[in-house]
C-alpha positions in Angstrom: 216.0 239.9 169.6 213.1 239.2 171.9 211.5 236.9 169.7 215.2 234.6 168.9 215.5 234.9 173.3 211.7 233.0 173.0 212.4 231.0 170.3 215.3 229.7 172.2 213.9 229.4 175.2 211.0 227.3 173.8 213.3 225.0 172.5 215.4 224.3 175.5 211.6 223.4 177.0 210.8 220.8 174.6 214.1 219.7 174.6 213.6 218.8 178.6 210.6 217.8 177.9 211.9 215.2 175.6 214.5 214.3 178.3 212.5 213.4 180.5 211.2 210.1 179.0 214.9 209.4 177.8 217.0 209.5 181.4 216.9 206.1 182.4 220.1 205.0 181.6 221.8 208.1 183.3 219.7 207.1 186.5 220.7 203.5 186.4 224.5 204.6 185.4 224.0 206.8 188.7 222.5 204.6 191.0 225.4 202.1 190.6 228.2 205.0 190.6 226.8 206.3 194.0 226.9 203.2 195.5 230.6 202.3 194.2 231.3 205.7 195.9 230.0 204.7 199.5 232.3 201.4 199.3 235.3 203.9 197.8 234.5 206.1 201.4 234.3 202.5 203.8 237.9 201.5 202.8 240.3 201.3 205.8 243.3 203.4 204.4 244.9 203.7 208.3 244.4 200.0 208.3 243.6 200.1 211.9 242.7 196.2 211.8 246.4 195.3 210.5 248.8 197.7 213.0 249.7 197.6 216.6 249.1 201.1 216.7 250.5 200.9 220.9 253.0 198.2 219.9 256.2 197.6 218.4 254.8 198.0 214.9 252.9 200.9 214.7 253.2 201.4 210.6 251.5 199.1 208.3 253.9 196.6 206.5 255.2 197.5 203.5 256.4 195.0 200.9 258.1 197.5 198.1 259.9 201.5 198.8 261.6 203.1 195.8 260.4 201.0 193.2 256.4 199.0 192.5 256.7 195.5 192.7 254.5 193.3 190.1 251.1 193.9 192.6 251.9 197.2 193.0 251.9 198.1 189.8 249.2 196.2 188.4 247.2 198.0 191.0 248.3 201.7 189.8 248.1 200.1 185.4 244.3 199.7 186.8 243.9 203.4 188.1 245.5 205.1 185.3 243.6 202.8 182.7 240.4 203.7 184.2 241.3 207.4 184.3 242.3 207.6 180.3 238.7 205.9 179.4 236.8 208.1 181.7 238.5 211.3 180.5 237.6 210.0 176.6 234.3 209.0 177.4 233.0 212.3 179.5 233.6 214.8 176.1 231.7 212.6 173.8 229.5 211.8 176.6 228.4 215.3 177.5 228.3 216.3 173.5 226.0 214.0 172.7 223.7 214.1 175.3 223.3 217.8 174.8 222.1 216.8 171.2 219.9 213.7 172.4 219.8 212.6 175.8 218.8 208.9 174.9 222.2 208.5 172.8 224.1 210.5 175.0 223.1 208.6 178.2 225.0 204.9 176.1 228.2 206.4 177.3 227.1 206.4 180.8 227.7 203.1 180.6 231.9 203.6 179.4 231.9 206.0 182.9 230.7 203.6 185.0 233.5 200.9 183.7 236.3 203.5 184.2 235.0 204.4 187.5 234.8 200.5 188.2 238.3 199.6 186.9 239.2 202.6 189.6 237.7 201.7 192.5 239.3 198.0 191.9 243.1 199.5 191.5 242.0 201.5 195.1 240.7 198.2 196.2 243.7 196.1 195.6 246.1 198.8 196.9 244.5 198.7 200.1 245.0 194.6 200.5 247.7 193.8 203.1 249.1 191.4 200.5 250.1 194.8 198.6 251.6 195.9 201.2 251.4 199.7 200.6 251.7 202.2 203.6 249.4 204.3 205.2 250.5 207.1 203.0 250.0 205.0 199.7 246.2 204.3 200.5 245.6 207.6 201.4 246.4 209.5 198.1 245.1 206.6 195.9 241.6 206.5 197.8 241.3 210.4 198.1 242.1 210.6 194.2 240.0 207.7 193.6 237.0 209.5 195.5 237.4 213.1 194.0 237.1 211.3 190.4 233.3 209.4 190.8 232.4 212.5 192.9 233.4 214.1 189.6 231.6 211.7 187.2 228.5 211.5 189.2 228.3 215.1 189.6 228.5 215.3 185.6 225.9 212.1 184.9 223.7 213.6 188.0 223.6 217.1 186.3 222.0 215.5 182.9 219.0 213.3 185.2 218.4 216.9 186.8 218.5 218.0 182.9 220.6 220.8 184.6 223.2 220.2 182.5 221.1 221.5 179.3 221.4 225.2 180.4 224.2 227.1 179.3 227.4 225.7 180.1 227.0 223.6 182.9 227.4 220.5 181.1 230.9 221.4 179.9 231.9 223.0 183.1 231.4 219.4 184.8 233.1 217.8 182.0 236.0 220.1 182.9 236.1 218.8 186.6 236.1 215.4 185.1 239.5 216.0 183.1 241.4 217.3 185.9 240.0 214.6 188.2 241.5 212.3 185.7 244.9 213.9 185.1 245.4 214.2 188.8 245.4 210.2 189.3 247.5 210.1 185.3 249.5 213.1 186.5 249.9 214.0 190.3 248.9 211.1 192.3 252.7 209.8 194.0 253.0 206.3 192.5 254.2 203.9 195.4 255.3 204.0 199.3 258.7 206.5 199.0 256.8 209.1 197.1 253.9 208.9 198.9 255.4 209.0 202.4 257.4 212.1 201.4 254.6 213.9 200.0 252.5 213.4 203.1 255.9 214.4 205.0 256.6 217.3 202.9 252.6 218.2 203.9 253.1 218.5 207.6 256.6 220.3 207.1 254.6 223.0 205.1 251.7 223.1 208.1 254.8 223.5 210.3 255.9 226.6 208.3 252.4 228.1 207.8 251.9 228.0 211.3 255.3 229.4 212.4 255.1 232.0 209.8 251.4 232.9 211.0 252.3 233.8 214.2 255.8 234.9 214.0 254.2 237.9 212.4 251.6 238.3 215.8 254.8 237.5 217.6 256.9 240.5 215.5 254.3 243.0 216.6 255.2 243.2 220.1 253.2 242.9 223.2 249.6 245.1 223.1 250.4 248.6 224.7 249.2 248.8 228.2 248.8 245.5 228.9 250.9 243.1 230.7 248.6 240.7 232.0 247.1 237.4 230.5 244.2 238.8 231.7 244.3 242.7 230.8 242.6 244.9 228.5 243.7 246.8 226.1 243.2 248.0 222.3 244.6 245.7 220.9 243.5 242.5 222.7 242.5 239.5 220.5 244.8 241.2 217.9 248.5 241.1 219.6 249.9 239.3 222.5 249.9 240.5 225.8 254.0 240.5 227.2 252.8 237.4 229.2 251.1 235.6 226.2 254.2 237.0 224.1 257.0 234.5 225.8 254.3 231.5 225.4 253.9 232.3 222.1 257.9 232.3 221.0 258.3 229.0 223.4 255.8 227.7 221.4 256.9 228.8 217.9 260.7 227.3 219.2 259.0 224.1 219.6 257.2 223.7 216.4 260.8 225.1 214.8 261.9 221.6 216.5 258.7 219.2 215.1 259.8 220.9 211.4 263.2 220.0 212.3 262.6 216.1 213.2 260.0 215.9 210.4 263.3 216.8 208.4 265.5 214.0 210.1 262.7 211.4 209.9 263.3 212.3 205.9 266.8 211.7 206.0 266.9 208.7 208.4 264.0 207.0 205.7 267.1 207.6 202.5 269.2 206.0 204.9 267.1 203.2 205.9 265.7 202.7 202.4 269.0 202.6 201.1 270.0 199.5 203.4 266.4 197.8 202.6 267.7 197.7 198.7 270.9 196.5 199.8 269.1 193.7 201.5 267.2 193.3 198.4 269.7 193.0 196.5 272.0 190.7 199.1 268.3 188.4 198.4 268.0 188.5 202.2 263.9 189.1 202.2 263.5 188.9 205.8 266.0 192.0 206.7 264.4 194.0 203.6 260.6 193.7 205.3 262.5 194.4 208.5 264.1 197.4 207.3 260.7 198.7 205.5 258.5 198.0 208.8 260.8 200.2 210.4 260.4 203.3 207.8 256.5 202.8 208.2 257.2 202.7 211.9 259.2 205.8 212.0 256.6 207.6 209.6 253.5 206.6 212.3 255.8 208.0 215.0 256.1 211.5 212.9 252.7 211.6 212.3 251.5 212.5 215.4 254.7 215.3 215.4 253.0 216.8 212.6 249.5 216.5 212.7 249.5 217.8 215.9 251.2 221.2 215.1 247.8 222.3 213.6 246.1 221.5 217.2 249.3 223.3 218.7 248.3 226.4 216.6 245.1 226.3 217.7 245.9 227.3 220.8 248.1 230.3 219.8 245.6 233.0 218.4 245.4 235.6 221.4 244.2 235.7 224.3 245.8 232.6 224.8 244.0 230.7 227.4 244.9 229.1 230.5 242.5 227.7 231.9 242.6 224.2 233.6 242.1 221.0 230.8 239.3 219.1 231.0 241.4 215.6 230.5 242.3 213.9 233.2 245.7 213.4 232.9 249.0 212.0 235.6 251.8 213.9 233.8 251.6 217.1 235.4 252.4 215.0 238.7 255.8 216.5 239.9 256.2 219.2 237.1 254.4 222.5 237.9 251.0 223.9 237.6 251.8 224.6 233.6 250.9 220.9 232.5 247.3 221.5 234.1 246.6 224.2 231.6 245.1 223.1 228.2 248.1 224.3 226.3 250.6 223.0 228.7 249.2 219.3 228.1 249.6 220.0 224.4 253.2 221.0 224.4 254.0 218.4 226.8 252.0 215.9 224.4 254.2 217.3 221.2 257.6 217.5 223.2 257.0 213.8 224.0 256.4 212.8 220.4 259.4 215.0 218.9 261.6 212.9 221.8 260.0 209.6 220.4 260.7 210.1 217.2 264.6 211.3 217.8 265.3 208.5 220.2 264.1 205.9 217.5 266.3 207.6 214.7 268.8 207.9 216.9 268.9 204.1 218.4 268.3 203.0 214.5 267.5 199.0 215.7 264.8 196.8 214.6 262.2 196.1 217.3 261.7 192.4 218.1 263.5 188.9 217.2 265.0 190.6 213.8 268.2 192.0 215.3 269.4 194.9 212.6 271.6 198.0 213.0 271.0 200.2 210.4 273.3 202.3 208.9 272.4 205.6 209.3 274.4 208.7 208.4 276.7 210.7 210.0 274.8 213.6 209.7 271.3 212.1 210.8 273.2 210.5 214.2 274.2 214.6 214.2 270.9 215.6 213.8 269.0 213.6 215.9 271.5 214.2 219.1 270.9 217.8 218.7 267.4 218.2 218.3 266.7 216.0 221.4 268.9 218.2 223.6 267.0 221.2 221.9 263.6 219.4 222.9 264.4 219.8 226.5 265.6 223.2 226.6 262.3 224.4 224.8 260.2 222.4 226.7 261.7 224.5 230.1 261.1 227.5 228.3 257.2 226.9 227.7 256.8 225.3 231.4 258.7 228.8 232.3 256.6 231.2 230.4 253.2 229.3 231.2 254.2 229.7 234.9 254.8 233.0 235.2 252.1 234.0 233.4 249.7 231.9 235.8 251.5 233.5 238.7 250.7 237.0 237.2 247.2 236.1 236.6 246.6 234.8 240.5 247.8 237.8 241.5 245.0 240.1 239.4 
């Protein structure tokens, strides 16, 4: 056995030392694919040059919903055919260049042309004249990334000759494939699927997070201590009884950013359904009206949900209360709560849920393209309701974070 374990070990040398003087293509293959991925990472997917992100239009404008148009399409044919010849090139690819690095570096060349014909679907899936929304570019460029990270991790492993030991080779290979059947696969083809994935997203942060701290919230307040400020055994583990009614205030508000995230879905059927009527009516000018409003509306929601994470942040005991270091005017009239850092960001999420729910709720087309779209009887429900709820909760935080600040001036 010790003499096979230097026998094979001998071999494995000379074959790197073989390798060494056959790499070149790899290298060049590499070079290229490195510098295809640095213009893959400079693409604008928020297309912050082509939104008034202050204005009336916030969302990108968006040319097709349920259904690709010829573009579209074209654009996703592209990513998928680049996929399939990546993920038959890697296995022969890796196979041979175990056996002879010189042969097996040829199909360096077949990865590179996949990876091209994929950066060129993300490319044209990102022009305006597409017109795919925010939520299109995002999955198509993050998909479009994760598969030449994948290839050039592989081609990168045989210029190192790392890829000669063991397994490594095949366990890049592997990478490869499920880069590739993610964009075959799992990448949402157009604006409607994308949209509600990325919805469906922040509606699953919004559970996490309620979930996360409904079980510090279960445990009752720390024995002991009543203060913001006290000690106590379990500080940093449980809320004091203060901390405890910011912390359900809280958790009640992000129950009402999962419950608009969940009307912004319904009002989008609604609204999409009246853009294909439109369509269908051949009145193009009220179907793009129609769509900018869904990419409006989704914009709007965005800031609801990505802002639940910072919300969270926030939460993990002891909650602080000191002062925020913004400089900000709307704490002018409304209590000393809005002057504590977590104040501000409830106040910043209770405005945004109310932005959201007034726009569902009025349902009209912003500027010279008067629309009324039909929206359902239970979205015009919803949306009334969770905008009196909005208020109520945003009492009860200003409500607990004053008292609390009250107990802890008086420690």
């Amino acid at each position: 056995m010790p003499n096979n374990k230097k026998s094979s070990s001998a071999n494995t040398k000379k074959v790197k030392e073989k390798a060494k003087a056959q790499k070149n293509l790899n290298a060049e293959n590499l070079e290229a694919l490195q510098r295809l991925s640095a213009a893959l990472k400079s693409l604008d997917d928020k297309g912050s040059t082509e939104c008034d992100v202050d204005g009336d239009n916030p969302g990108l404008s968006l040319f097709h919903w349920r259904e690709l148009d010829g573009e579209a399409m074209h654009a996703y044919k592209i990513l998928n055919d680049g996929a399939e010849l990546i993920k038959a090139t890697s296995t022969k690819y890796t196979l041979m260049g175990k056996i002879n690095l010189d042969d097996g570096s040829k199909f360096a060349e077949e990865l590179r042309q996949g990876c091209e014909l994929i950066s060129t679907g993300a490319l044209l899936v990102h022009q305006p004249t597409i017109g795919c929304a925010r939520s299109t570019r995002k999955y198509v460029k993050y998909h479009a990334r994760s598969t030449l990270a994948a290839v050039i991790s592989l081609i990168e492993s045989f210029v190192n000759l790392k890829a000669l030991d063991a397994n490594v080779g095949a366990q890049k290979t592997g990478v490869v494939w499920s880069a590739c059947d993610d964009i075959i696969s799992k990448l949402p083809k157009g604006n409607r699927a994308s949209m509600r994935r990325e919805m469906f997203t922040w509606v699953a942060d919004c559970n996490e997070t309620m979930q996360e701290f409904k079980e510090i919230v279960d445990l009752g307040a720390a024995s002991g201590q009543n203060s913001i400020d006290g000690d106590s055994l379990g500080s940093g583990e449980q809320y004091s009884s203060d901390e405890l009614e910011i912390a359900k205030a809280c958790l009640a508000v992000i129950k009402c950013s999962r419950g608009i995230l969940g009307l912004v879905l319904k009002a989008c059927e609604c609204a999409g359904e009246a853009a294909m009527t439109s369509k269908g009516e051949g009145c193009e000018e009220s179907f793009k009206a129609v769509l900018q409003w869904i990419s409006n509306i989704h914009e709007l929601a965005r800031v609801v949900g990505e802002n639940v994470t910072d919300l969270g942040m926030l939460l993990y005991p002891p909650i602080s209360l000191e002062l925020s270091s913004t400089d900000s005017d709307q704490s002018d009239g409304e209590g000393e709560w809005l002057k504590t850092e977590i104040g501000e960001q409830i106040s910043f999420q209770v405005n945004a849920i109310k932005k959201v729910g007034c726009y569902v709720h009025d349902h009209c087309i912003p500027g010279d393209v008067h629309i009324d779209i039909k929206m359902s009887d239970e979205v015009m429900e919803l949306a009334s309701k969770l905008l009196s709820a909005i208020d109520v909760r945003k009492a009860e935080a200003a409500k607990a974070i004053d008292d609390a600040c009250t107990a802890k001036d008086k420690i």
